[in-house]
Residue, then its C-alpha position, 0 to 999 in steps of 0.5 A: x251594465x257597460x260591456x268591456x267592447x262592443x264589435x261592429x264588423x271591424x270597428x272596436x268601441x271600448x268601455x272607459x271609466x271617464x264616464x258611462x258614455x266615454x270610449x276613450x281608452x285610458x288607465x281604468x279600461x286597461x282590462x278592456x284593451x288586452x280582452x279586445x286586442x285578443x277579440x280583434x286578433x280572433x276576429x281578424x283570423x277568423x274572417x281571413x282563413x274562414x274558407x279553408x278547403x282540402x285540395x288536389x293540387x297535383x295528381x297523387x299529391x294532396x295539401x292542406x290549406x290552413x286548417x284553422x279552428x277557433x280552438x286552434x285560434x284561442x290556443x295561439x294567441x290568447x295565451x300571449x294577449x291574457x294572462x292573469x294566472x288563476x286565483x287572482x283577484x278579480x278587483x282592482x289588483x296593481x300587479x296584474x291589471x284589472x279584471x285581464x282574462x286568463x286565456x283558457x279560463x275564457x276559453x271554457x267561459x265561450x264553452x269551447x273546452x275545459x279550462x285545463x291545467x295551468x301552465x304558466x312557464x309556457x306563457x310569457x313571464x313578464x307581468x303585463x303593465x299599462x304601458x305593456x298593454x299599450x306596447x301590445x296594440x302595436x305588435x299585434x300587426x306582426x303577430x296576426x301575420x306570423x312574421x318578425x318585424x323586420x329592422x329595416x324595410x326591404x324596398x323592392x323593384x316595381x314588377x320585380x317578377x316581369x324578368x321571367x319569361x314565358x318560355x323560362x317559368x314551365x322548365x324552372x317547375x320541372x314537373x311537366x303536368x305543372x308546366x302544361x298547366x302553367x302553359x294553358x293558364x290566364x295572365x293573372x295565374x302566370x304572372x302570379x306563377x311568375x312573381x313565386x319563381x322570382x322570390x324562389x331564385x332570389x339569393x339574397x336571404x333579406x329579399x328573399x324573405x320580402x318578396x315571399x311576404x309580398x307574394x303571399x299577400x297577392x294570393x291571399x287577396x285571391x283567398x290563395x292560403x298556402x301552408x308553407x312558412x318563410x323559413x322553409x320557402x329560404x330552404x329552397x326546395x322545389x316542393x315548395x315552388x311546385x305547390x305554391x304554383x299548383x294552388x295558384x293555377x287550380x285556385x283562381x278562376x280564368x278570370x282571376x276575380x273570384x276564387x274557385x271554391x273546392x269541397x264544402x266551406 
């Protein structure tokens, strides 16, 4: 029997009714896309937020940094990548698609949990087409992220944080321990410090938001996760800054090449 797809490390191989040998996704294999689009969505989460730790990043104040299971990864996007109610039929069906999984029936099937109660208004209304299906590969960039894809590209300024001096950045954390700590940081560290800074006191709302998204990916390149959405850094509380800089500071390693593991993984 032909599997659906088949995963080697990052590269998708899909079952095509073309032929026993063909990988070509076309309308018979319309089943197999939404399964390896939640697959790939699972795969990719999981392997980015796989070392999630609990740490002090203060004194007196403890944070979470992505506490993310596959449970929870099952619960956030299965749902909106598979979901052909139970009771369908499970053969060639024109209205619902091709054998395409409902969500927590694959769930119980992996057996991680009961398939639970059916709640179909908390999923999306729209029956999925194949050119739906076809739509989905190309959202699914910004839904792995989290974000909105926004109508028009913010382009910004190379070095767009280099503005703040050293002297500036400990003052704008107003939290002396963070200051000492920022004082006695390595290069990486500071003008990781300095680019949060600059997306902080940025005024316009646009910019704002892009320049976050960029200083997330730089801490995630340092496997730097911290919980902390677009839309509370636009609150513009210091809390926000002052967390952001503290898990920068006591994450990286001086040389800021391998990220300092706290806790077990």
């Amino acid at each position: 029997v032909k599997p659906d797809a088949v995963l080697f490390g990052e590269d998708i191989v899909l079952a095509s009714s073309a032929g026993d040998t063909e990988t070509i996704a076309k309308s018979g294999t319309s089943f197999s896309v939404a399964f390896v689009t939640s697959m790939v969505v699972i795969y990719f989460e999981g392997v980015s937020k796989s070392a999630v730790t609990r740490l002090t990043l203060m004194p007196g104040f403890t944070r979470s940094l992505f506490p993310i299971t596959i449970e929870e990864l099952l619960d956030k996007y299965l749902p909106f990548l598979s979901i052909k109610p139970e009771g369908s039929q499970t053969g060639k069906d024109n209205t619902y698609g091709y054998e395409l999984p409902y969500g927590p029936l694959t769930a119980k099937a992996l057996g991680l949990r009961g398939a639970g109660a059916l709640d179909i208004s908390s999923m999306i209304s729209a029956v999925l087409t194949i050119g739906v299906v076809g739509m989905m590969m190309k959202m699914m960039g910004p839904m792995v992220s989290g974000e909105q894809t926004q109508a028009k590209e913010v382009v910004l300024e190379p070095y767009w944080w280099s503005d703040y001096q050293f002297k500036d950045v400990p003052s704008i954390l107003r939290n002396p321990h963070l200051e000492s700590m920022y004082k006695q940081a390595s290069l990486d560290k500071q003008a990781i410090v300095k680019m949060a800074v600059g997306a902080f006191r940025e005024q316009n709302t646009r910019r704002k938001t892009a320049k976050y998204l960029y200083l997330k990916t730089q801490m995630e390149n340092y496997d730097v996760y911290i919980d902390i959405t677009p839309k509370q850094f636009l609150s513009g509380r210091m809390e926000y800054l002052q967390v952001i800089a503290a898990g920068i500071m006591e994450t990286f390693t001086p040389s800021g090449l391998y990220p300092q593991r706290y806790g077990s993984i």
